[in-house]
N, C-alpha and C positions, 0 to 999 in steps of 0.2 A: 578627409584630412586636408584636400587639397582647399577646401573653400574655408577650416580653420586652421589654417597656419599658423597664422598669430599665438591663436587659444592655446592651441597643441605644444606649440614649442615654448610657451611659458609656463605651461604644468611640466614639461620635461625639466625646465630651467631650473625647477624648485627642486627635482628628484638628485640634481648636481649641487656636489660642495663649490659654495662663494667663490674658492680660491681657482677652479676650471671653468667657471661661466662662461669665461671673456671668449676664452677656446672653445667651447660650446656653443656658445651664438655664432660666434664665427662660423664652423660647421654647418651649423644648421642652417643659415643663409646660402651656402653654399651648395646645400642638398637642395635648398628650395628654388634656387637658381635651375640648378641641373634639373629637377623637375620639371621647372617650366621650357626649356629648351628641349626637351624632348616634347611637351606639346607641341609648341611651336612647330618642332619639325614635323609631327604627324599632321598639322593642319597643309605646312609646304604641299605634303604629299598629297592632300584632300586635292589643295588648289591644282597643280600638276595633272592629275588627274582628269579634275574637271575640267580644265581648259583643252585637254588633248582630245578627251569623248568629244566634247563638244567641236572641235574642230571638223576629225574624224567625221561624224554622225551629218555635220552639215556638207560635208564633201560626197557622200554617199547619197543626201539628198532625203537624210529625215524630219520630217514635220516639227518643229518645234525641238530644233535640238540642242539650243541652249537649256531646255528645261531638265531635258533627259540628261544632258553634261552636267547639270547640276545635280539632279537626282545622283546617279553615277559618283558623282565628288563626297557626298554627301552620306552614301549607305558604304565610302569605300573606308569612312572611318571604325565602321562596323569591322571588327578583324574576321576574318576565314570566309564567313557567309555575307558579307557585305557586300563585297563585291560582285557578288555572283548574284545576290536582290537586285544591283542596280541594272545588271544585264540583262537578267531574266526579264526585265520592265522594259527596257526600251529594246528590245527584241521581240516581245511580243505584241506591243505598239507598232515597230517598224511592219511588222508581220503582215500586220492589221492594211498597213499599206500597199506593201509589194511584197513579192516573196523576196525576189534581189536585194530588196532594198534590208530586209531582215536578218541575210546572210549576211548582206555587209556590215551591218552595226552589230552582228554577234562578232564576228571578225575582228572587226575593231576593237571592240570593249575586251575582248580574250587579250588580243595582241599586249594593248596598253594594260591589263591589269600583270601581265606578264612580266613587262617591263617593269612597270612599278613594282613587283613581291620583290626583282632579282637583281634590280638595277637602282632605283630610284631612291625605295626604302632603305639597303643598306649604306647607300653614298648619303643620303639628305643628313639620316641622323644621325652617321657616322662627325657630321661636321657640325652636326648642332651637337652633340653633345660630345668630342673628340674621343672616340671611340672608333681604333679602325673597323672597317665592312666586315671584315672575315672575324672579329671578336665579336659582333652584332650577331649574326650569320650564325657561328657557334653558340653563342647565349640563346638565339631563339632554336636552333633545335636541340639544345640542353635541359635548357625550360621547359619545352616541349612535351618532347620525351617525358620529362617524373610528374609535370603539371596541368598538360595536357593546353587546349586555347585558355587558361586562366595562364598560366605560365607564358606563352608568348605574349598575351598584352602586356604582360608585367615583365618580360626579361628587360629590356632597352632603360627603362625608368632605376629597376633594380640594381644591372648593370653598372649605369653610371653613378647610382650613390654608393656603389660599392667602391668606383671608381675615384668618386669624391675622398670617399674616407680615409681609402688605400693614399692617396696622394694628402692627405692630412696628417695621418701616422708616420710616413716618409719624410714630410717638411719635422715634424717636433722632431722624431730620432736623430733626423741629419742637427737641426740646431741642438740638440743634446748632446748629440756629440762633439761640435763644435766647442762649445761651452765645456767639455770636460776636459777636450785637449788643450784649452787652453789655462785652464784651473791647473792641471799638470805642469804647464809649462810656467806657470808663474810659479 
């Protein structure tokens, strides 16, 4: 849906009467906004990520640890089992080096995936899609809960176009009401 946007929202366009389009596309721009702002923020988070492993990993003194901060950035898009791909790999590579040197890049990559579940993820897309932390927070383990990891990739996306909508329904009722106090008062 996301690669036919266009296609999608002009079959929908036909399913609406003429005279609610205009308020219809409007919407629907609006959702497609909000979608792509929640990408956006999970890639922030990719980057984030990879820039801290990577720091991390070369401060420890792993071989090639731009590659592994990027692997790490890169399986941290993967929700629940991503991150723990990217560590299980460069911890077992580090391993391959030193023991120390294995401890410390499991450490690290634990640390910063930590940060990222508790800290990073609900503040980044809190602000990409204005949505406070603690409504994100609640939505993924609501999601969670009845939908299991199919429900948390999708709370935050869901979230906000319900967030869209609600704030779409509130702008027409406020101008409807508007419009009728004033129809009264003439």
């Amino acid at each position: 849906m996301l690669f036919d946007f266009n296609n999608v929202s002009k079959l929908l366009l036909k399913l609406i009467p003429e005279k609610h389009q205009k308020d219809a596309v409007t919407l629907l721009d609006n959702i497609g906004l909000e979608v792509r702002k929640c990408v956006n923020g999970t890639l922030l988070v990719a980057c984030m990520v990879f820039i801290c492993d990577t720091i991390g990993f070369s401060i420890v003194g792993l071989e090639s640890a731009f590659l592994f901060g990027l692997f790490c950035g890169i399986t941290d898009l993967i929700p629940y089992i991503g991150p723990w791909i990217g560590t299980a790999v460069a911890t077992i590579v580090a391993l391959t080096q030193n023991p120390l040197i294995g401890l410390g890049v499991f450490i690290i990559a634990v640390i910063i995936q930590l940060v990222e579940s508790y800290v990073l993820q609900p503040v980044v897309m809190s602000q990409a899609t204005n949505l406070h932390p603690v409504t994100i927070i609640c939505g993924l383990l609501l999601f969670g809960h009845f939908f299991g990891i199919i429900g948390m990739i999708l709370a935050t996306p869901i979230m906000s176009v319900i967030n869209v909508i609600w704030k779409f329904i509130k702008e027409k009722y406020d101008l409807l009401e508007r419009l009728q106090k004033k129809v009264v008062e003439e």
